[in-house]
Backbone bond lengths (Angstrom), bond angles and torsions (degrees), N, CA, C in turn:
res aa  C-N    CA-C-N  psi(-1)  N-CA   C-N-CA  omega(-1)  CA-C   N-CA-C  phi
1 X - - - 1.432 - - 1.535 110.43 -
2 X 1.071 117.93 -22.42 1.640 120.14 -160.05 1.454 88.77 -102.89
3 X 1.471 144.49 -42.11 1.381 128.17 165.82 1.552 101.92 -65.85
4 X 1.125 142.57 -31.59 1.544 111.37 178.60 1.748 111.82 -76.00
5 X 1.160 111.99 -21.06 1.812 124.73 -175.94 2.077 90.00 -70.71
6 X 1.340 118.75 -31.95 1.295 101.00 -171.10 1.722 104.72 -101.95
7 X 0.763 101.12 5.35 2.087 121.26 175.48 1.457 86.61 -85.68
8 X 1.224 133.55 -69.42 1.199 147.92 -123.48 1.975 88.01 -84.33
9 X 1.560 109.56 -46.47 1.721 123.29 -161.48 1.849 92.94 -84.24
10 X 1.005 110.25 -45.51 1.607 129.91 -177.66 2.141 89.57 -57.21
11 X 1.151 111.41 -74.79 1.625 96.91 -175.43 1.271 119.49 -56.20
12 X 1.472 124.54 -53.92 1.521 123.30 139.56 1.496 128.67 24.11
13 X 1.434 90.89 -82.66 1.643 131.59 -177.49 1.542 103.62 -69.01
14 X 1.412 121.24 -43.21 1.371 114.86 -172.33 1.235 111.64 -97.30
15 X 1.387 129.44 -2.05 1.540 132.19 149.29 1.066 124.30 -76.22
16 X 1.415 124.27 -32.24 1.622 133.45 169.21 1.850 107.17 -62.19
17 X 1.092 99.77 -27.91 1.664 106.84 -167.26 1.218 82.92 -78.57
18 X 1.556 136.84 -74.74 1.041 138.53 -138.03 1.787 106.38 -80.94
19 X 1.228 143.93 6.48 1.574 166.50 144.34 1.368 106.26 -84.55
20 X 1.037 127.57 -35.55 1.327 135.97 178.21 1.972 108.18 -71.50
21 X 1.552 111.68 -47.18 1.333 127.72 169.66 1.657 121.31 -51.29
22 X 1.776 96.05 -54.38 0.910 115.87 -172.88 1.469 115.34 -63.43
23 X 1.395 114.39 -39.80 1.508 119.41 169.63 1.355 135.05 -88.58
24 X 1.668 96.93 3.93 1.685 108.71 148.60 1.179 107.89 -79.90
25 X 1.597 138.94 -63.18 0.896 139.07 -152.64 1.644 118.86 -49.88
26 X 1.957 94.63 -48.26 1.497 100.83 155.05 1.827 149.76 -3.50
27 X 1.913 58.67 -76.06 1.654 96.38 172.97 1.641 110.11 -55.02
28 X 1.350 93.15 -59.71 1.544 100.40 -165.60 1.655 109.69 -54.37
29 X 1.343 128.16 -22.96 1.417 141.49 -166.86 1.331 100.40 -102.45
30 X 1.179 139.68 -25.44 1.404 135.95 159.54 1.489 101.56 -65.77
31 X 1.154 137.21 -75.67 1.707 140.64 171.31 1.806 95.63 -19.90
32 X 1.008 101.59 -68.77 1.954 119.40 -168.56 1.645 87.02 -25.31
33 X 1.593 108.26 -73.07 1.243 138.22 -145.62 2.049 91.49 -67.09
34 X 0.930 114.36 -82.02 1.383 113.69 169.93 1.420 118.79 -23.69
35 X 1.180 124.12 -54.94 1.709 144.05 165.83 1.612 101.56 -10.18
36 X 2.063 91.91 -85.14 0.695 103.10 -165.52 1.553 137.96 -87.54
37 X 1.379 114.38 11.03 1.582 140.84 151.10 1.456 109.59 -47.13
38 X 1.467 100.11 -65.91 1.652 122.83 173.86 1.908 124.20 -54.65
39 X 1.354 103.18 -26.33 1.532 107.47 146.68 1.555 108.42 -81.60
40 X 1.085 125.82 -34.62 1.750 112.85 -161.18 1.657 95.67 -57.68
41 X 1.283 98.79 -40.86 1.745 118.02 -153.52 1.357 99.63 -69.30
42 X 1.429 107.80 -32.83 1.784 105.78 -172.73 1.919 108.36 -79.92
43 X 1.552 88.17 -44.36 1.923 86.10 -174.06 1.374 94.23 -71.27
44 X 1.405 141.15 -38.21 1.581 129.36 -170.18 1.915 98.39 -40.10
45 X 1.792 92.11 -77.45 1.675 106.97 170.00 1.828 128.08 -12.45
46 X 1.596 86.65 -62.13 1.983 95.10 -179.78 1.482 98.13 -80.27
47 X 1.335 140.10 -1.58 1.566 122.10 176.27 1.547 91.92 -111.96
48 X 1.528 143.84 -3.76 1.413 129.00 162.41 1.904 94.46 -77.28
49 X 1.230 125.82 -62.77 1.336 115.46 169.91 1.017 114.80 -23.11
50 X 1.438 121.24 -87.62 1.844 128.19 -176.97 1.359 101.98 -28.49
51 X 1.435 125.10 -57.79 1.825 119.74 -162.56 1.598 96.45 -72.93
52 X 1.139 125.82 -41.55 1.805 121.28 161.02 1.473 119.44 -22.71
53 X 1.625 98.72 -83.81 1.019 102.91 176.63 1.400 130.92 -53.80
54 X 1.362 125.48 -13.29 1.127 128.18 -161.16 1.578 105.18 -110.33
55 X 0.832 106.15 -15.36 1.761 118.73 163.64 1.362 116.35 -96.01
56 X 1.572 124.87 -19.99 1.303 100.60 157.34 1.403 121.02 -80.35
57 X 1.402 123.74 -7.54 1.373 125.45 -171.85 1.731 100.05 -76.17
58 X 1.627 110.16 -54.00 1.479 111.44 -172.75 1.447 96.28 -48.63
59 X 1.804 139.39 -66.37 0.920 146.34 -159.82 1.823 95.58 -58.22
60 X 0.866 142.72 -78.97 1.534 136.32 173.80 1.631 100.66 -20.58
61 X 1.401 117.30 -71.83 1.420 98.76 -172.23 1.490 123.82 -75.83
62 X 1.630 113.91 2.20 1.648 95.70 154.48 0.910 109.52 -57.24
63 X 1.520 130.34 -68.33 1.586 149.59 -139.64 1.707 101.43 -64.71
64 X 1.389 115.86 -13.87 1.313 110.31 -160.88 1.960 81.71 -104.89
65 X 1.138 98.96 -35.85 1.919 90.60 -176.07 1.275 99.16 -88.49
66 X 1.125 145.26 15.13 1.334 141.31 -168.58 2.163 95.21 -110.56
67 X 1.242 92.34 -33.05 1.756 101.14 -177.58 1.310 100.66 -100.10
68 X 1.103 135.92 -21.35 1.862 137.95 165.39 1.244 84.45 -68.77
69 X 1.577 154.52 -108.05 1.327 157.81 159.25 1.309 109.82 22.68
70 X 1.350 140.05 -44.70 1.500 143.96 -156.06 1.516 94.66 -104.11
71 X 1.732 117.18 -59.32 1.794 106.01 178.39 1.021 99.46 -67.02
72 X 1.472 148.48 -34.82 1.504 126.48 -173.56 2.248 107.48 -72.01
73 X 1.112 101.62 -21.69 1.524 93.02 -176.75 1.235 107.87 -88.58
74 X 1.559 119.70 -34.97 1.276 117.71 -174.42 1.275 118.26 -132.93
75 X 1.057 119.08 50.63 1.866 133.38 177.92 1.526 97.86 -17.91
76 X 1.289 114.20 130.72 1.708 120.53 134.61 1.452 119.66 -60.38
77 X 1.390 102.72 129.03 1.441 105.32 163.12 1.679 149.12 -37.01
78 X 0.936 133.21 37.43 1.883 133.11 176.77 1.385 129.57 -21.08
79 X 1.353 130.20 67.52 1.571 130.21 -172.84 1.729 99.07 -35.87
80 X 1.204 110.52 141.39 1.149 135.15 -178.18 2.121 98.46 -58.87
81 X 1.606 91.21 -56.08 1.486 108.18 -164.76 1.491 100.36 -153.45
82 X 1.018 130.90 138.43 1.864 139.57 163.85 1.497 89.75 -39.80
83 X 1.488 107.93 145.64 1.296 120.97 131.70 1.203 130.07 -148.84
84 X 1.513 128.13 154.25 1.446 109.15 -173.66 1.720 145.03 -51.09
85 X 1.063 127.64 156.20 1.172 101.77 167.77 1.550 136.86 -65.17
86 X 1.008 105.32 118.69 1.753 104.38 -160.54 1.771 99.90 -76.66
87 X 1.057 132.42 17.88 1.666 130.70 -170.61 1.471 98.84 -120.06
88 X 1.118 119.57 17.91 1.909 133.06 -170.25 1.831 107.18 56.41
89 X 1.178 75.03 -119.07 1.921 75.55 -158.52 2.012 97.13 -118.50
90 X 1.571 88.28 119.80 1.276 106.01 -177.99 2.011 106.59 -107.91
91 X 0.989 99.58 48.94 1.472 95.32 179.51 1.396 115.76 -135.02
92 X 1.352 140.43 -177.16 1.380 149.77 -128.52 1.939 83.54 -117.65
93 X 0.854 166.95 66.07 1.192 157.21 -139.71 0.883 127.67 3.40
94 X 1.366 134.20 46.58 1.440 152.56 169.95 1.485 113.19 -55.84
95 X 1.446 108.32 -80.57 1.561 117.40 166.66 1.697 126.02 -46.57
96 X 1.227 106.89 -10.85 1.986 115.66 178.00 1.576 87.13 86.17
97 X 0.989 141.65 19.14 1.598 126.37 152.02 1.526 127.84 -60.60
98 X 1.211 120.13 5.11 1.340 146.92 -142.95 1.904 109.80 17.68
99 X 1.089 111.56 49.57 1.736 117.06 -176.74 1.093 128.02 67.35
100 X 1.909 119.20 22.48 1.295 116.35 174.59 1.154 115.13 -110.97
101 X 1.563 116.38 41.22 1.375 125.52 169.27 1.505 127.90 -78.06
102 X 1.476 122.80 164.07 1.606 118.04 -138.97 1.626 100.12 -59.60
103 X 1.154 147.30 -24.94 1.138 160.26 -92.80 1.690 101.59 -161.37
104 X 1.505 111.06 -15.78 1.925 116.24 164.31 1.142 92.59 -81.95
């Protein structure tokens, strides 16, 4: 009787273990599963950054060849040297003309 009472505690014991396994293992595959969501989520994240950053750079260097493009097509003018105004004095009595310059 006492070897079937320890047959009986012994299977017991090795079904509890083996429910006991089974609902680690679970566990452990839920963790797995979570894990690796939590990488998807991070590299998704650092490759929306990277394409960020990397589109504001292209967009910076249009804007910079887009204004290299405009002074090279259409230069502003650079006087060589000042010179006076050759039409005399066009100002409010600035020069002591008292304002009867060509331009009143």
């Amino acid at each position: 009787m006492s070897n079937a009472l320890r047959d009986v505690i012994a299977s017991n014991t090795a079904n509890t273990q083996a429910i006991l396994d089974k609902l680690c293992q679970q566990e452990i595959d839920a963790l797995k599963t979570q894990n690796q969501q939590l990488q998807m989520q991070s590299y998704l994240a650092s490759l929306a950054a990277s394409q960020n950053a990397q589109t504001g750079q292209i967009l910076n260097d249009n804007a910079a060849q887009t204004t290299a493009l405009l002074r090279a097509l259409n230069p502003a003018p650079i006087p060589a040297y000042v010179v006076a105004n050759p039409y005399g004095c066009n100002c409010a009595n600035s020069c002591g003309c008292g304002g009867s310059g060509f331009y009143n």
